[in-house]
N, CA, C and O atoms as a CHARMM CRD file, in Angstrom:
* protein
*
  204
    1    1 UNK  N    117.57100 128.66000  96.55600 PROA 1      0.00000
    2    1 UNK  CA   117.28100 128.46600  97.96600 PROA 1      0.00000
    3    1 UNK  C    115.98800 129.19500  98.35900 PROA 1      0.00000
    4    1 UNK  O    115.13400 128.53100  98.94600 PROA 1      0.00000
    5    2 UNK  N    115.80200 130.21700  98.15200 PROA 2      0.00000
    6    2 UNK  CA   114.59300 131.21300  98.31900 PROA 2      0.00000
    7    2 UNK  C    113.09200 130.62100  97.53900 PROA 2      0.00000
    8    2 UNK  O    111.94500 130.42000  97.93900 PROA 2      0.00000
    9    3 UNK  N    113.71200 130.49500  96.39400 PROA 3      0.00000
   10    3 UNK  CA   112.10200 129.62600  95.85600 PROA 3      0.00000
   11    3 UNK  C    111.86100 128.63400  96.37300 PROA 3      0.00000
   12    3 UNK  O    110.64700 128.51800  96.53800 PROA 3      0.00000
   13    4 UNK  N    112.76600 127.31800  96.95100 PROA 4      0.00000
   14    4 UNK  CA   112.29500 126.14300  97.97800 PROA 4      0.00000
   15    4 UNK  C    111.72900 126.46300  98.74600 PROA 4      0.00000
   16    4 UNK  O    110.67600 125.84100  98.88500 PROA 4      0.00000
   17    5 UNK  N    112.03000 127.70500  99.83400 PROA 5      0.00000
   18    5 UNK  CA   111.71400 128.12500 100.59200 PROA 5      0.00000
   19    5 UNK  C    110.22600 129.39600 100.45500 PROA 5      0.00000
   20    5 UNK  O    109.58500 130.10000 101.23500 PROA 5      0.00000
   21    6 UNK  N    110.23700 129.20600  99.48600 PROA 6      0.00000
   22    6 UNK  CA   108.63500 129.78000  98.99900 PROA 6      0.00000
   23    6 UNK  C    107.49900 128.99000  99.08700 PROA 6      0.00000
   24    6 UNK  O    106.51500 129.16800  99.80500 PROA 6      0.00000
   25    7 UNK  N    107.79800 127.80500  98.02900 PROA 7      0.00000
   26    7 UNK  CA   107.18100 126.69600  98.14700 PROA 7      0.00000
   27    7 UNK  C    106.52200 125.75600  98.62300 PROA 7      0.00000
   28    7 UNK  O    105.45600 125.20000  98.35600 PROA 7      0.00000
   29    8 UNK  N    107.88600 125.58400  99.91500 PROA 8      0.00000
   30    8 UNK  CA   107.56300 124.82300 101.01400 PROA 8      0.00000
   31    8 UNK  C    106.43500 125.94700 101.90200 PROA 8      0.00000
   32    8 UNK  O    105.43400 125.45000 102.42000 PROA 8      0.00000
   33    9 UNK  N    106.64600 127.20000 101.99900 PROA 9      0.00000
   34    9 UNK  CA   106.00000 128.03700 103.07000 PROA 9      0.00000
   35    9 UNK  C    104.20600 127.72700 102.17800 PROA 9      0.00000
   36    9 UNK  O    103.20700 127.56500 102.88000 PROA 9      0.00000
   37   10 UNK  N    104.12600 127.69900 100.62600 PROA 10     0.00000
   38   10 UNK  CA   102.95600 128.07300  99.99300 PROA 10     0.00000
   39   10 UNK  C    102.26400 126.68500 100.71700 PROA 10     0.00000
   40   10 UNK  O    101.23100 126.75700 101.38200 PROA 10     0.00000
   41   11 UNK  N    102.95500 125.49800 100.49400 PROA 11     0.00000
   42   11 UNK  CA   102.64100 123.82300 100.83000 PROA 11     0.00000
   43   11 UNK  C    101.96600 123.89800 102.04700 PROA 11     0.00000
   44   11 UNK  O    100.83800 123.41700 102.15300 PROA 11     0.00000
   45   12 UNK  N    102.60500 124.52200 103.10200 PROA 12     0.00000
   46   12 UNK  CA   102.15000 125.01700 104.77900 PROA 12     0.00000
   47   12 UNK  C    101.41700 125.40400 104.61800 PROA 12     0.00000
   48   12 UNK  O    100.49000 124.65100 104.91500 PROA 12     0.00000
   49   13 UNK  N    101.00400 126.57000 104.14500 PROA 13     0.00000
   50   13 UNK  CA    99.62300 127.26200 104.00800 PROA 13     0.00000
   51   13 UNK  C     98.51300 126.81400 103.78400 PROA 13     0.00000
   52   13 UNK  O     97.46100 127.21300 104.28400 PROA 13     0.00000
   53   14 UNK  N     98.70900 125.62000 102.72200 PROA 14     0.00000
   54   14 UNK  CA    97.26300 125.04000 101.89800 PROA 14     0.00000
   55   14 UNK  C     97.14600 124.35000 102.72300 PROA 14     0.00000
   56   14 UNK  O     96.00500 124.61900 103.09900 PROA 14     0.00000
   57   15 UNK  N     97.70100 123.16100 103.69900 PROA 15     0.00000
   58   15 UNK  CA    97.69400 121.95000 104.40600 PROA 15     0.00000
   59   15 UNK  C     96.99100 122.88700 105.83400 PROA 15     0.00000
   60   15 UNK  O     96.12400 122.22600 106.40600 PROA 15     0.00000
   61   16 UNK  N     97.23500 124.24700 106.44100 PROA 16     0.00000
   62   16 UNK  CA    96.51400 124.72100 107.35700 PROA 16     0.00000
   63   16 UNK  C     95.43100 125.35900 106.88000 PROA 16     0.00000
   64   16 UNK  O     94.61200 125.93300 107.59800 PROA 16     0.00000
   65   17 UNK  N     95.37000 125.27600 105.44800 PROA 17     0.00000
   66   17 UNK  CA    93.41600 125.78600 105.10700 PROA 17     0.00000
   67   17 UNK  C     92.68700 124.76000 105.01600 PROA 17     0.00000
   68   17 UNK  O     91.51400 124.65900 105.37500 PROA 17     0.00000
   69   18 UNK  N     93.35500 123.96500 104.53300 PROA 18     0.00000
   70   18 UNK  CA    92.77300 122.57800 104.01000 PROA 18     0.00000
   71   18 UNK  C     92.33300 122.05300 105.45800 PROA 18     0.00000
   72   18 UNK  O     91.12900 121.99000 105.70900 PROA 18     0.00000
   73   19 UNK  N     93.26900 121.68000 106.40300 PROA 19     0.00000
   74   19 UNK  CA    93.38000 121.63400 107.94600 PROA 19     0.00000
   75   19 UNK  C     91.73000 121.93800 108.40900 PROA 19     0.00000
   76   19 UNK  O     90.87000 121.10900 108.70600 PROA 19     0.00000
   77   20 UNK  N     91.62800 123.46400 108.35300 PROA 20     0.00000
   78   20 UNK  CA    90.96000 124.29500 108.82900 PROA 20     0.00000
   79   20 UNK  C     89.55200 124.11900 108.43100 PROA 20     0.00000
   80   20 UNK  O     88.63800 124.25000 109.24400 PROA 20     0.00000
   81   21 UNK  N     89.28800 123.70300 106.68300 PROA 21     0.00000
   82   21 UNK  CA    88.33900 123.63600 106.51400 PROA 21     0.00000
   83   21 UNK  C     87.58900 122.37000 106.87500 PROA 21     0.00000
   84   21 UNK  O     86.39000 122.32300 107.15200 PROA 21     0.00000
   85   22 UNK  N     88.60800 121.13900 106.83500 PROA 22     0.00000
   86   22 UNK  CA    88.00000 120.06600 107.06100 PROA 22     0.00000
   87   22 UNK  C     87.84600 119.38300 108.59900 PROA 22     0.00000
   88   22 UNK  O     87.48700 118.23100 108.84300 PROA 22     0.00000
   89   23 UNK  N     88.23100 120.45800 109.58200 PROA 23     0.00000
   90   23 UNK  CA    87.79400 120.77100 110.90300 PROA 23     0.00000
   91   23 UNK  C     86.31400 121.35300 111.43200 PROA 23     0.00000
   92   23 UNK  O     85.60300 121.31000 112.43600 PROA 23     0.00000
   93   24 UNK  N     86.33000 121.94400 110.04300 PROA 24     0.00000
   94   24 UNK  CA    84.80800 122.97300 110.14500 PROA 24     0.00000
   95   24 UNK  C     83.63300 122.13300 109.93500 PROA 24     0.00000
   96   24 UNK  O     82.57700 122.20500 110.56400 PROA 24     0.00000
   97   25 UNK  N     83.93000 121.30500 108.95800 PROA 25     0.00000
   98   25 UNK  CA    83.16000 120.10100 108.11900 PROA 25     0.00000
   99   25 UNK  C     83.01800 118.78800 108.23600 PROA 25     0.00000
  100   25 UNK  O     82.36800 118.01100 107.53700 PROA 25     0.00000
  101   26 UNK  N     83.99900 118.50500 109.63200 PROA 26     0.00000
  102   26 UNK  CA    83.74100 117.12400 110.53700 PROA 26     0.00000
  103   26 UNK  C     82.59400 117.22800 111.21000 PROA 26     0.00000
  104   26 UNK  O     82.19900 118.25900 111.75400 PROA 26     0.00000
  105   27 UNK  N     81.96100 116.04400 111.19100 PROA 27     0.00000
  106   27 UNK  CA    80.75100 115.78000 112.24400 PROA 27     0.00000
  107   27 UNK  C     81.29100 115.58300 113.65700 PROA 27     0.00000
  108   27 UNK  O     82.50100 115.60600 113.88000 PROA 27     0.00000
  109   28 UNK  N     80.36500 115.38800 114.62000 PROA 28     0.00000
  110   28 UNK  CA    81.58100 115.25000 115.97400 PROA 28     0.00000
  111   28 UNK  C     81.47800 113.65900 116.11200 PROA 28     0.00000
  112   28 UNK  O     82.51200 113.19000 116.58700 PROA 28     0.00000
  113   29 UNK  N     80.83800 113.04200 115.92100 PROA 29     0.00000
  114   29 UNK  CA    80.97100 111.68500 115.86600 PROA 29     0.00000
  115   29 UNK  C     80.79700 110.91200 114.28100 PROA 29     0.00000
  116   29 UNK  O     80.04600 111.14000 113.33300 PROA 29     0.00000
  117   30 UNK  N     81.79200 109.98400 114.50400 PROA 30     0.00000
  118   30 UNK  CA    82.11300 109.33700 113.10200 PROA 30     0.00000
  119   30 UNK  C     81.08500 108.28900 113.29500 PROA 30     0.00000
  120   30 UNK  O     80.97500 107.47900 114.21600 PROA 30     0.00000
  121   31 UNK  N     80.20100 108.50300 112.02300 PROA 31     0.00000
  122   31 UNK  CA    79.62400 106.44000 111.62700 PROA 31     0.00000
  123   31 UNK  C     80.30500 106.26400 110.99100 PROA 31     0.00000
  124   31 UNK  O     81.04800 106.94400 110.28300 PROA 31     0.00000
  125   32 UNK  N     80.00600 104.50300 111.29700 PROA 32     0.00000
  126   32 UNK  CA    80.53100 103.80700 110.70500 PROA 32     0.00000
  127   32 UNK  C     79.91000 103.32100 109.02700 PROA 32     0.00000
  128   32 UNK  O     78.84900 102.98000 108.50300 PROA 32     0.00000
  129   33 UNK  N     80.95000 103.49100 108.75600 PROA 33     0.00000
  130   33 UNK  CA    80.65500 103.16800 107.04300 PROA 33     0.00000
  131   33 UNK  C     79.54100 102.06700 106.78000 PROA 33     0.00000
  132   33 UNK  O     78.63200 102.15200 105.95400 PROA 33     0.00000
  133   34 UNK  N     79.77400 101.11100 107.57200 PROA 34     0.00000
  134   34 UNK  CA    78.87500  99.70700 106.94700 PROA 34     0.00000
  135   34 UNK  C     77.65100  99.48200 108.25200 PROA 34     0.00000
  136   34 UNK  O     77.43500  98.42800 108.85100 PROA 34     0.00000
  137   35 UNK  N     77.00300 100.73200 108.44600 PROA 35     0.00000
  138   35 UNK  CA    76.23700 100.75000 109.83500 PROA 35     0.00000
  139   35 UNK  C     75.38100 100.11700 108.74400 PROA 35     0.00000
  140   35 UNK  O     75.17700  99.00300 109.22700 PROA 35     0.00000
  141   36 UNK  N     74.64500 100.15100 107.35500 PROA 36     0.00000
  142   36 UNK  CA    73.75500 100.01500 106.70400 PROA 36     0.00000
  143   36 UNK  C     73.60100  98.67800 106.11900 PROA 36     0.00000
  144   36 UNK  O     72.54800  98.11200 105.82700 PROA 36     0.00000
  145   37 UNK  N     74.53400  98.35200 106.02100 PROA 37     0.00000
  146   37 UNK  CA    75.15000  97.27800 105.37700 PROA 37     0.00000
  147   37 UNK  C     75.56400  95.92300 106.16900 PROA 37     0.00000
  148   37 UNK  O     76.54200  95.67600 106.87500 PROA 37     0.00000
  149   38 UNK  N     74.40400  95.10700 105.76700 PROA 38     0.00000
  150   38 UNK  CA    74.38900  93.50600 106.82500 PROA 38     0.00000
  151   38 UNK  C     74.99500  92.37100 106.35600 PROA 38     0.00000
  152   38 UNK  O     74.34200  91.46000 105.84700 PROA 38     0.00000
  153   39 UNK  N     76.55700  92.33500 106.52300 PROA 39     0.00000
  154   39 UNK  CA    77.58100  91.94200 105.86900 PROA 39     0.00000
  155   39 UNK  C     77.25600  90.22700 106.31100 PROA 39     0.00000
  156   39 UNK  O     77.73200  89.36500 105.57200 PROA 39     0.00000
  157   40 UNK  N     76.62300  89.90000 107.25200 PROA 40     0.00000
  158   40 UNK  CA    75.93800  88.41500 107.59000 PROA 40     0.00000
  159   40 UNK  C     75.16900  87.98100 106.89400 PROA 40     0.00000
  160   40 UNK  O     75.22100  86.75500 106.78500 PROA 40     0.00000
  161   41 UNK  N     74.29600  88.57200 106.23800 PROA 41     0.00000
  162   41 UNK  CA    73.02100  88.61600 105.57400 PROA 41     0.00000
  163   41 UNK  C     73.57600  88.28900 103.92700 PROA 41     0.00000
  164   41 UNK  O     73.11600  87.47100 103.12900 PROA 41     0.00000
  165   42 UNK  N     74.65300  89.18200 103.76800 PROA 42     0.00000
  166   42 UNK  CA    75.43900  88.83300 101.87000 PROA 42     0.00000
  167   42 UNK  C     75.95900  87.65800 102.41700 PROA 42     0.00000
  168   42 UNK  O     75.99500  86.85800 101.48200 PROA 42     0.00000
  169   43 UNK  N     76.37800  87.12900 103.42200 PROA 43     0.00000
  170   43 UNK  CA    77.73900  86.28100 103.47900 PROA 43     0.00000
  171   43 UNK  C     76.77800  84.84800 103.36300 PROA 43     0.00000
  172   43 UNK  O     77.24200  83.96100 102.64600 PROA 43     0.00000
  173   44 UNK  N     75.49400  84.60000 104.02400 PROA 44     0.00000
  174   44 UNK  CA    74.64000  83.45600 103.71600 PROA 44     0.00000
  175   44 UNK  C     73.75200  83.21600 103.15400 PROA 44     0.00000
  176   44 UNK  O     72.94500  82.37100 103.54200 PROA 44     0.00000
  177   45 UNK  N     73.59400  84.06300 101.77800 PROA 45     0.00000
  178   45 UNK  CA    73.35100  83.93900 100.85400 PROA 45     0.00000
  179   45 UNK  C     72.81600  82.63100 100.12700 PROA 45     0.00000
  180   45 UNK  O     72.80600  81.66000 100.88400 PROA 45     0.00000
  181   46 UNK  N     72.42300  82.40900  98.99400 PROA 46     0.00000
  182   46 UNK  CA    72.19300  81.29600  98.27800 PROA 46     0.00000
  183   46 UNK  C     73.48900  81.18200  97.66200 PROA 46     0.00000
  184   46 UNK  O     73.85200  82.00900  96.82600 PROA 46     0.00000
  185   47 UNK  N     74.52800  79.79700  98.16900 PROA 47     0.00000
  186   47 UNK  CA    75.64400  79.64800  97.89600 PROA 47     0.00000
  187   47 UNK  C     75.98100  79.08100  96.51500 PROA 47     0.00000
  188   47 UNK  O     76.84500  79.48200  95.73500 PROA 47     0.00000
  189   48 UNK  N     74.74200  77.61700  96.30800 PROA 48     0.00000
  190   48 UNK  CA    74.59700  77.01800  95.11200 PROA 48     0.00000
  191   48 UNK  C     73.54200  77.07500  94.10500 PROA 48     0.00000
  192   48 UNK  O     72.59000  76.29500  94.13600 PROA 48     0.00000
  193   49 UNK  N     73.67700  77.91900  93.27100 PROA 49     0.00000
  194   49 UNK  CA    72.42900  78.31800  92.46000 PROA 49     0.00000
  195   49 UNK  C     72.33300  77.41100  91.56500 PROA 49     0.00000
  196   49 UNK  O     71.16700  77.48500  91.17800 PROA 49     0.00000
  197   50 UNK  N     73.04900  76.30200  90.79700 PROA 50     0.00000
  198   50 UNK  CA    72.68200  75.44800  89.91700 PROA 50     0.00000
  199   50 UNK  C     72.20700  74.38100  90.23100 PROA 50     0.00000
  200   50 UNK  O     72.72100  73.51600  89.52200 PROA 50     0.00000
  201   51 UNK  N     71.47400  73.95200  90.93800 PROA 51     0.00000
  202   51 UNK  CA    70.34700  72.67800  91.58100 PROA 51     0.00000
  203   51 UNK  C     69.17400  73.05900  91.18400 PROA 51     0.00000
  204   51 UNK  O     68.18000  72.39000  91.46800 PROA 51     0.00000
């Protein structure tokens, strides 16, 4: 009972450093992943290349 209860307390700990650090290391505004990326531009493409 006591070692579950170790465990679980060690699990808490890492998840509020982990927490903590990746609070520190957020930007305050999120981009967007595909700001770069002109998903119109791949999509009309040269469709038939064997002519």
């Amino acid at each position: 009972m006591v070692n579950m209860d170790k465990s679980k307390h060690e699990k808490l700990q890492q998840k509020k450093e982990n927490e903590r650090f990746n609070n520190s290391t957020n930007k305050n505004k999120v981009e967007n992943q595909n700001q770069t990326h002109n998903v119109v531009q791949e999509g009309i493409g040269p469709i038939n290349q064997k002519r």
